[in-house]
C-alpha positions as protocol buffer text, in pm:
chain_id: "A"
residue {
  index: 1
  type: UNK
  ca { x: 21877 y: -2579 z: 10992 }
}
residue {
  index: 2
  type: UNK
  ca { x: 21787 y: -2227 z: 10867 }
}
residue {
  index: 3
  type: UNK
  ca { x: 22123 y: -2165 z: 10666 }
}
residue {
  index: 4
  type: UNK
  ca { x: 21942 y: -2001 z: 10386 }
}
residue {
  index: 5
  type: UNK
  ca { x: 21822 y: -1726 z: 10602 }
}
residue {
  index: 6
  type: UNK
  ca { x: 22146 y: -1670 z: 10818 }
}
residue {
  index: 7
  type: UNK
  ca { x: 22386 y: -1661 z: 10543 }
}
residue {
  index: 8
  type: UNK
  ca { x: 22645 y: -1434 z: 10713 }
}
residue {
  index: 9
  type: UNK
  ca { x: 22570 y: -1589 z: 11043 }
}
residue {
  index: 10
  type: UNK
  ca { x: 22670 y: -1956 z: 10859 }
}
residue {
  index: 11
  type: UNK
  ca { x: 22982 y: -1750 z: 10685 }
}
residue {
  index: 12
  type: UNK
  ca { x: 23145 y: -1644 z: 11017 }
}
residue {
  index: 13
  type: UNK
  ca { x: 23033 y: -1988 z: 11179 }
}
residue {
  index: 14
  type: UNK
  ca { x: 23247 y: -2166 z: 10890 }
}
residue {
  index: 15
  type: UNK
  ca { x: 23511 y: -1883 z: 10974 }
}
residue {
  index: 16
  type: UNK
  ca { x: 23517 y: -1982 z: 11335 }
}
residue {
  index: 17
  type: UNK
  ca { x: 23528 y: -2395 z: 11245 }
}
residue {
  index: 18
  type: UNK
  ca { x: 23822 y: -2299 z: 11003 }
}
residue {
  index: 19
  type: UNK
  ca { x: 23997 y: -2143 z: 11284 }
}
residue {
  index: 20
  type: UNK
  ca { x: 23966 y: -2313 z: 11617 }
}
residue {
  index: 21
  type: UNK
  ca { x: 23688 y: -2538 z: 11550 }
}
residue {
  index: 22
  type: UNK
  ca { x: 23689 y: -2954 z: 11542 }
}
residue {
  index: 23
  type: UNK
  ca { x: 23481 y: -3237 z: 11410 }
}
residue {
  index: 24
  type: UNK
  ca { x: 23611 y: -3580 z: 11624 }
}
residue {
  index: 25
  type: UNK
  ca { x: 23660 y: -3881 z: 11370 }
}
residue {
  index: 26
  type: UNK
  ca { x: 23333 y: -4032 z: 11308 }
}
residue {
  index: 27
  type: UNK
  ca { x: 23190 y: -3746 z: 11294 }
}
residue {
  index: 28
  type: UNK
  ca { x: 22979 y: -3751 z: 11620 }
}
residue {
  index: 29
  type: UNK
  ca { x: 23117 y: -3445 z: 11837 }
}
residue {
  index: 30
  type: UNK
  ca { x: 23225 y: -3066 z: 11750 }
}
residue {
  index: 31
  type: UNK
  ca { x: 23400 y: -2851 z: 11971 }
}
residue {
  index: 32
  type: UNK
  ca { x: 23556 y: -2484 z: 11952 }
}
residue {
  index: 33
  type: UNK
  ca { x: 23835 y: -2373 z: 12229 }
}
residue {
  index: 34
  type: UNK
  ca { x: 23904 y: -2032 z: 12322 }
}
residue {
  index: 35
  type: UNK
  ca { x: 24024 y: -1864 z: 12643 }
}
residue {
  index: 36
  type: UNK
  ca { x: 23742 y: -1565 z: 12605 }
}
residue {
  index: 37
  type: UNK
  ca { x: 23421 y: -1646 z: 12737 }
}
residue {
  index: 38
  type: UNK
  ca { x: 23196 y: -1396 z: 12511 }
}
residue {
  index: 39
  type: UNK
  ca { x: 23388 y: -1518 z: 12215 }
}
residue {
  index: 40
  type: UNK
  ca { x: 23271 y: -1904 z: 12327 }
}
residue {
  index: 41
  type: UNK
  ca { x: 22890 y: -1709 z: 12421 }
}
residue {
  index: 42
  type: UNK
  ca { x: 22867 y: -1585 z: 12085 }
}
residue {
  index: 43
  type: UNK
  ca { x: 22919 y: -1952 z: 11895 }
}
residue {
  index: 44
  type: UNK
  ca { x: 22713 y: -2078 z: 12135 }
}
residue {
  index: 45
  type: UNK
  ca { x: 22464 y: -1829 z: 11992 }
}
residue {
  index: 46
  type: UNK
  ca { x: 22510 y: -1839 z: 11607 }
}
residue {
  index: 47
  type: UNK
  ca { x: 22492 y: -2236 z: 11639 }
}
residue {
  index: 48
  type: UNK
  ca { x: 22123 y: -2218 z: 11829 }
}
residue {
  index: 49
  type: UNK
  ca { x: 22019 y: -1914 z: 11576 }
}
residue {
  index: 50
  type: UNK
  ca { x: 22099 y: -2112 z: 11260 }
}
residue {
  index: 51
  type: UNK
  ca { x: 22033 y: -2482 z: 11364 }
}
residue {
  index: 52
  type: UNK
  ca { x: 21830 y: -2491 z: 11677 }
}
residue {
  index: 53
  type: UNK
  ca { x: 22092 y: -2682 z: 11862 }
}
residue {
  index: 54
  type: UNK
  ca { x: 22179 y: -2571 z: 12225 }
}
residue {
  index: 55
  type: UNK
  ca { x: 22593 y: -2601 z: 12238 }
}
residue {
  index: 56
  type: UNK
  ca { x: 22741 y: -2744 z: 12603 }
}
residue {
  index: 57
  type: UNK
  ca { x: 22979 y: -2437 z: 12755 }
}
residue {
  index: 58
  type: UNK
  ca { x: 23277 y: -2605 z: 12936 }
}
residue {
  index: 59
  type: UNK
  ca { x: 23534 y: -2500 z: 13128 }
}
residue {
  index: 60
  type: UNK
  ca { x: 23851 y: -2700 z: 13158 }
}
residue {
  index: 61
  type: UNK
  ca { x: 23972 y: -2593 z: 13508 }
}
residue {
  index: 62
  type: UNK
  ca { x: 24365 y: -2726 z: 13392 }
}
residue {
  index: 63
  type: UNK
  ca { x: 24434 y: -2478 z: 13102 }
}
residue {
  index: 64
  type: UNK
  ca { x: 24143 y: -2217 z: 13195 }
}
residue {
  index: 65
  type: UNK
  ca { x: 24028 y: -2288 z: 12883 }
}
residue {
  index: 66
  type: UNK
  ca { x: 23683 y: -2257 z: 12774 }
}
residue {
  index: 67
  type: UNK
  ca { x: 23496 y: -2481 z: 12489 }
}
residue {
  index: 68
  type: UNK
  ca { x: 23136 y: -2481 z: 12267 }
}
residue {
  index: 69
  type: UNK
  ca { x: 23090 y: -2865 z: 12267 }
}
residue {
  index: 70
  type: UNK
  ca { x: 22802 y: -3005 z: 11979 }
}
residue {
  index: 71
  type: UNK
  ca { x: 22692 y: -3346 z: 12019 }
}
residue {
  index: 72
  type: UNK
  ca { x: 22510 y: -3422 z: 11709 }
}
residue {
  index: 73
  type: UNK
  ca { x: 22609 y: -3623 z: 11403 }
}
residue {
  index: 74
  type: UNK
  ca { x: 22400 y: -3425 z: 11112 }
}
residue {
  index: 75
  type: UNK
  ca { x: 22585 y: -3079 z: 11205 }
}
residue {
  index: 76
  type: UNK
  ca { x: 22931 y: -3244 z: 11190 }
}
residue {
  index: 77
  type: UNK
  ca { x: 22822 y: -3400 z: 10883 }
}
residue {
  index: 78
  type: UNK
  ca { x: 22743 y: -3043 z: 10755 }
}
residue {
  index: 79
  type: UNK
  ca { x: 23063 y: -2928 z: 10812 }
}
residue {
  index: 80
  type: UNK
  ca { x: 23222 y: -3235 z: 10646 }
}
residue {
  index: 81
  type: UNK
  ca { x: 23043 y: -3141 z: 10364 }
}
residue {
  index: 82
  type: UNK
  ca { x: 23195 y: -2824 z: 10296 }
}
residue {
  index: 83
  type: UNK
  ca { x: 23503 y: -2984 z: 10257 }
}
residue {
  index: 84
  type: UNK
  ca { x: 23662 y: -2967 z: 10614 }
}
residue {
  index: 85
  type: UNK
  ca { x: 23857 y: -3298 z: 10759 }
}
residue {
  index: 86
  type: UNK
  ca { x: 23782 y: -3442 z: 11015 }
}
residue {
  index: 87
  type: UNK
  ca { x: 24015 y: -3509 z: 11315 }
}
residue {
  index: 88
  type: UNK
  ca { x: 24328 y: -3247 z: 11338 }
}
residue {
  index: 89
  type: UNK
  ca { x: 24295 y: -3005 z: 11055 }
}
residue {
  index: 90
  type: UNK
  ca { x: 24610 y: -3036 z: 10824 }
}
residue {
  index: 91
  type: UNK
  ca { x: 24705 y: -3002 z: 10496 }
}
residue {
  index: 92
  type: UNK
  ca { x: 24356 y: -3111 z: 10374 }
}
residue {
  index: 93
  type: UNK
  ca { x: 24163 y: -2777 z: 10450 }
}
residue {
  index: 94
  type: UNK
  ca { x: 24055 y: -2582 z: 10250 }
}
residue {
  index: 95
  type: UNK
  ca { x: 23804 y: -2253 z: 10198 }
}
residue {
  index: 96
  type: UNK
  ca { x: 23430 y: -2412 z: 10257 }
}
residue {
  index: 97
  type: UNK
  ca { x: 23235 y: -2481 z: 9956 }
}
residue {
  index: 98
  type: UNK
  ca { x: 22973 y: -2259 z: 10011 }
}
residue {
  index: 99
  type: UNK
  ca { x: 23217 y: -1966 z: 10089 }
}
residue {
  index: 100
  type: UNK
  ca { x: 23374 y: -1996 z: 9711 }
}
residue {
  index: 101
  type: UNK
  ca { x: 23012 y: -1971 z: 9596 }
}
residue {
  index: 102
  type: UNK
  ca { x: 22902 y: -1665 z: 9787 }
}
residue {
  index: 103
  type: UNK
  ca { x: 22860 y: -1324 z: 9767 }
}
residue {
  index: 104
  type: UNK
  ca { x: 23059 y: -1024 z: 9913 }
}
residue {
  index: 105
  type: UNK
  ca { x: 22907 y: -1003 z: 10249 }
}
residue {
  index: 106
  type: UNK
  ca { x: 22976 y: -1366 z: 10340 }
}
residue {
  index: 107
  type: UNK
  ca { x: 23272 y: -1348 z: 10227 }
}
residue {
  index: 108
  type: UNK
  ca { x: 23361 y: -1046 z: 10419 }
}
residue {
  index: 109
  type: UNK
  ca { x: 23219 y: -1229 z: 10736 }
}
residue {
  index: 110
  type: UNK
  ca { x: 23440 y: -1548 z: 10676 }
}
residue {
  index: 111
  type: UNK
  ca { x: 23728 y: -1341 z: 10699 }
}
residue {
  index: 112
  type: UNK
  ca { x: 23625 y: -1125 z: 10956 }
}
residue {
  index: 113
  type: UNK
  ca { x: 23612 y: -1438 z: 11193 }
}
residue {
  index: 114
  type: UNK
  ca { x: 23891 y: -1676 z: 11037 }
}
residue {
  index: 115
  type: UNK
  ca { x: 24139 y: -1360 z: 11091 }
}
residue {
  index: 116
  type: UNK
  ca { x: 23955 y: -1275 z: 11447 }
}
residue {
  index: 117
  type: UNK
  ca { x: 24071 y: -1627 z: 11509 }
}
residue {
  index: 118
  type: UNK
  ca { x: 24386 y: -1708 z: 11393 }
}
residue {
  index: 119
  type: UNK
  ca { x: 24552 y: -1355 z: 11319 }
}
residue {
  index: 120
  type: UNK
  ca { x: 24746 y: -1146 z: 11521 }
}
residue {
  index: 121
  type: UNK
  ca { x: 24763 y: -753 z: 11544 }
}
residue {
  index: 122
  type: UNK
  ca { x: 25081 y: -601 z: 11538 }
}
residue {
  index: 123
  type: UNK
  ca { x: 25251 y: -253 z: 11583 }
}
residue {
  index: 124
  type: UNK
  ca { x: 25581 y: -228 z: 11409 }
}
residue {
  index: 125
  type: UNK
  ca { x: 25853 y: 9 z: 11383 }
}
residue {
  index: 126
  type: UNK
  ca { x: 26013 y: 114 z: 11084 }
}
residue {
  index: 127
  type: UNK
  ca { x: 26397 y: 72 z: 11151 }
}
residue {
  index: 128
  type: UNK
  ca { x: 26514 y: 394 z: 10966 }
}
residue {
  index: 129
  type: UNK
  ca { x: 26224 y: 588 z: 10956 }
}
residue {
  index: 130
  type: UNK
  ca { x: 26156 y: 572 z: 11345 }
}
residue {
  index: 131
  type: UNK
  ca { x: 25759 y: 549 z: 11235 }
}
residue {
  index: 132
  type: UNK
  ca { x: 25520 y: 277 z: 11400 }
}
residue {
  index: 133
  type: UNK
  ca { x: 25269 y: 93 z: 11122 }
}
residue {
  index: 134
  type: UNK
  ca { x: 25024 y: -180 z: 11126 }
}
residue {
  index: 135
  type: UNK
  ca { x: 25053 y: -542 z: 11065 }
}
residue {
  index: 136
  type: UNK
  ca { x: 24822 y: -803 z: 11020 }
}
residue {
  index: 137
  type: UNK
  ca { x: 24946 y: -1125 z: 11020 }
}
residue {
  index: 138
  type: UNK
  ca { x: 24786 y: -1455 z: 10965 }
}
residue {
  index: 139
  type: UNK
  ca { x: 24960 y: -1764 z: 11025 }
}
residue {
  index: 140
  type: UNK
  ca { x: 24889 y: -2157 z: 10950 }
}
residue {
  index: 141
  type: UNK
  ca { x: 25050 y: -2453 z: 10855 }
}
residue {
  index: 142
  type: UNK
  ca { x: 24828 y: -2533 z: 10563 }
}
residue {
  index: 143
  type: UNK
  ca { x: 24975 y: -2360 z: 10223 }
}
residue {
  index: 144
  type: UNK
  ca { x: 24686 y: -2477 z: 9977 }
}
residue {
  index: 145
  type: UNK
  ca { x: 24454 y: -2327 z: 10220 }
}
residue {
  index: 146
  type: UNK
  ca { x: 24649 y: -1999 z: 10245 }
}
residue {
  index: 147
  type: UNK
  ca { x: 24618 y: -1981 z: 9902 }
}
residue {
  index: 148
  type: UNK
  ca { x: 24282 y: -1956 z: 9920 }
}
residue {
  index: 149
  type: UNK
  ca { x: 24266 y: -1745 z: 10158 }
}
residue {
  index: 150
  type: UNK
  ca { x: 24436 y: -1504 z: 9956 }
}
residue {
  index: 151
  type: UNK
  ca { x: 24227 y: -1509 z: 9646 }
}
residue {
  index: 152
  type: UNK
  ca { x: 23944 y: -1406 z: 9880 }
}
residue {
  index: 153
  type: UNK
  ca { x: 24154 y: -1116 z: 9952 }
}
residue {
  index: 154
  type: UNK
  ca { x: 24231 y: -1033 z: 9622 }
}
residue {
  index: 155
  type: UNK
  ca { x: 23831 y: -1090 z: 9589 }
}
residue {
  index: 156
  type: UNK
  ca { x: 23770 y: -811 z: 9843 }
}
residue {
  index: 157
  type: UNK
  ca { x: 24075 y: -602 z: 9667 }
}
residue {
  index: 158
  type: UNK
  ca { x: 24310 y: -601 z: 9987 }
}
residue {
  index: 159
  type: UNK
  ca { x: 24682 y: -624 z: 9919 }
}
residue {
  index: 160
  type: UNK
  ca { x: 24896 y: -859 z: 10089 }
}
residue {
  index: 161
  type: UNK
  ca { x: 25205 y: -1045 z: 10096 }
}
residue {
  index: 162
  type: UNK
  ca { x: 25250 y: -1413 z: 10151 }
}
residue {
  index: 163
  type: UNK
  ca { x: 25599 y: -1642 z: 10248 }
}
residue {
  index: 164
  type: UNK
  ca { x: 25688 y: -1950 z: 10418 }
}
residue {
  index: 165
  type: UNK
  ca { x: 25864 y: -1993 z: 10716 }
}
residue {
  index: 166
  type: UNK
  ca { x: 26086 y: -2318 z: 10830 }
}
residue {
  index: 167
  type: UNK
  ca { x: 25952 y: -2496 z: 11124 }
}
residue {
  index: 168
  type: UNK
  ca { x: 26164 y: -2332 z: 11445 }
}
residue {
  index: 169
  type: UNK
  ca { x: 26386 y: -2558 z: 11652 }
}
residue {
  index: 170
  type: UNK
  ca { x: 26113 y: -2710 z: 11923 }
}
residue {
  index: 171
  type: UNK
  ca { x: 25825 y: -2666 z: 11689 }
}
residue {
  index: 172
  type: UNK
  ca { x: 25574 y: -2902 z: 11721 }
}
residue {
  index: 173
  type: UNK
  ca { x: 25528 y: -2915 z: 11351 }
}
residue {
  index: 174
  type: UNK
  ca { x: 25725 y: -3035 z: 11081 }
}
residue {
  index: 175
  type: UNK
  ca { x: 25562 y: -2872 z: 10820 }
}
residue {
  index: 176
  type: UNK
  ca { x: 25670 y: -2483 z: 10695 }
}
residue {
  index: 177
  type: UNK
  ca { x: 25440 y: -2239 z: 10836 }
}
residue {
  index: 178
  type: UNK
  ca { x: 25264 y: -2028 z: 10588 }
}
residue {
  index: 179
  type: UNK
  ca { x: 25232 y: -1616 z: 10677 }
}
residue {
  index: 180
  type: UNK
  ca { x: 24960 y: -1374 z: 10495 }
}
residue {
  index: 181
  type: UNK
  ca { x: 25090 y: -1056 z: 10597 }
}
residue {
  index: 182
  type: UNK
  ca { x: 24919 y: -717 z: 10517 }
}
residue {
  index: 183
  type: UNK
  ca { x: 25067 y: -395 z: 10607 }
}
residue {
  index: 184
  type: UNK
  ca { x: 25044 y: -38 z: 10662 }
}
residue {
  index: 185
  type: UNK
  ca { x: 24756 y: 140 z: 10480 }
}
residue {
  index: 186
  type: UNK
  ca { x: 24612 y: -217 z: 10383 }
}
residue {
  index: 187
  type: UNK
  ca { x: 24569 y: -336 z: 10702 }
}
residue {
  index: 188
  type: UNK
  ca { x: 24397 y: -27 z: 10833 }
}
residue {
  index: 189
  type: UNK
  ca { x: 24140 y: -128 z: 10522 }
}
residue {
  index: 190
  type: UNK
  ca { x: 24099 y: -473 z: 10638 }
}
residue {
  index: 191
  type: UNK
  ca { x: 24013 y: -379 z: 11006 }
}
residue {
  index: 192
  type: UNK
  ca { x: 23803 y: -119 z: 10872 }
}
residue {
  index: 193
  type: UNK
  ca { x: 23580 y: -287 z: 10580 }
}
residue {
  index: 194
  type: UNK
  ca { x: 23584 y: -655 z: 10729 }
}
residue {
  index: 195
  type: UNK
  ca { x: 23705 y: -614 z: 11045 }
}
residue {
  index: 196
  type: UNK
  ca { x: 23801 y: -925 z: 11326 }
}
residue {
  index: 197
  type: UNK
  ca { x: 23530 y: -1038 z: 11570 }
}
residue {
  index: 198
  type: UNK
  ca { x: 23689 y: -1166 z: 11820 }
}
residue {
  index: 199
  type: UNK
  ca { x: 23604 y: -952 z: 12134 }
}
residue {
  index: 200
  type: UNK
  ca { x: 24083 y: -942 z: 12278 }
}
residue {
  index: 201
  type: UNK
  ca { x: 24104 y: -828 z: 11895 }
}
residue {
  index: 202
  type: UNK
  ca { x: 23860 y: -507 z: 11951 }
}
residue {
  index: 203
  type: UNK
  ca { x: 24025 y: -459 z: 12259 }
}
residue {
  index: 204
  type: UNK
  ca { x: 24369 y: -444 z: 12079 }
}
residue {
  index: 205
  type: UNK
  ca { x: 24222 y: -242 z: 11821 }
}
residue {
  index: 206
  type: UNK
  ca { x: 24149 y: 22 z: 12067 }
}
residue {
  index: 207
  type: UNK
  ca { x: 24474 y: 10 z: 12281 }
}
residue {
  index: 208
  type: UNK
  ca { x: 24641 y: 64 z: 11949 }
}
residue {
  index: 209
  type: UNK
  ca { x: 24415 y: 385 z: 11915 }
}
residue {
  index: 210
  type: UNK
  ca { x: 24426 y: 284 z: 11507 }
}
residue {
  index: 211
  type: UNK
  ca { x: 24430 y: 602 z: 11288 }
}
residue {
  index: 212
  type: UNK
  ca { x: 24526 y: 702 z: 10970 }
}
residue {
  index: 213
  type: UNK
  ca { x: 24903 y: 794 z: 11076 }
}
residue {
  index: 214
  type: UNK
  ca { x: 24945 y: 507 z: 11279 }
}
residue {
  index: 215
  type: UNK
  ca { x: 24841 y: 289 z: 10980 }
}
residue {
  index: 216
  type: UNK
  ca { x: 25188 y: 396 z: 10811 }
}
């Protein structure tokens, strides 16, 4: 394991874990779902670049989904011991230790691939000003995590708002679903200074043709 050396490559892999990834109870099995190929490419890539490890690509032919798939107990433990659950995610998670200890750049690369991830882009209109603006909106069950989330973005100076939703009738969870939202101006900073990975989110980035008058 070369973390030491790939310190921003580790950041956005902790990013990606936070997101979509999973560590199977007793800790023997990781896997990462997404229904982009190049996204599921590139963590195959950052996992062999920082521990050596060559990650099974699958492809479950039911959903058309595609999955990185780690068999091997001492990177699961690794992740464990940043703090992540193992099993479902839930209220548990929280911001890896390593990321509350680091610098700017990693940092900025746990939130470029935790938002590439999980947020979505969005291109509002103002209902008496007729004027389209930005939104960023990230969205997760898990409010101490949020939280934390925040104070990164505080860290990195980029306004936001945050609220809590009820669970919707049919929701599959209970719980209230937290929202970071940054708007406008703000989240034209965010895509340009950190920025979202995930190869859809470029390509929504550049359908949206984001400028500084579309930003609001």
């Amino acid at each position: 394991m070369q973390v030491g050396k790939f310190q921003n490559e580790y950041a956005q892999l902790l990013g990606i874990h936070a997101g979509d990834g999973s560590v199977a109870r007793g800790r023997y099995k990781w896997r990462y779902s997404d229904g982009d190929l190049k996204a599921v490419l590139y963590v195959v890539e950052l996992i062999r670049k920082i521990f050596g490890i060559t990650a099974r690509v699958i492809k479950d032919r039911r959903t058309n989904c595609w999955y990185a798939e780690v068999t091997n107990k001492k990177f699961c433990d690794n992740l464990i011991s940043e703090g992540f659950p193992e099993g479902k995610k839930t209220s548990k998670l929280s911001v890896p230790k390593t990321i509350k200890n680091a610098g700017r750049e990693p940092t900025k690369m746990f939130l470029n691939v935790l938002f590439g991830c999980e947020a979505t882009i969005y291109r509002k209109l103002y209902s008496q000003r007729g004027k389209k603006y930005l939104l960023l909106k990230l969205a997760m069950c898990e409010k101490e995590f949020l939280f934390e989330v925040g104070k990164l973005l505080e860290e990195m100076q980029i306004p936001y708002s945050i609220y809590f939703d009820k669970p919707s009738k049919g929701s599959f969870s209970r719980k209230p679903r937290g929202v970071i939202a940054i708007f406008g101006k703000n989240a034209l900073f965010f895509l340009k200074n950190i920025g979202l990975w995930h190869p859809l989110q470029r390509e929504k980035i550049k359908k949206f043709c984001i400028s500084a008058e579309l930003a609001g």
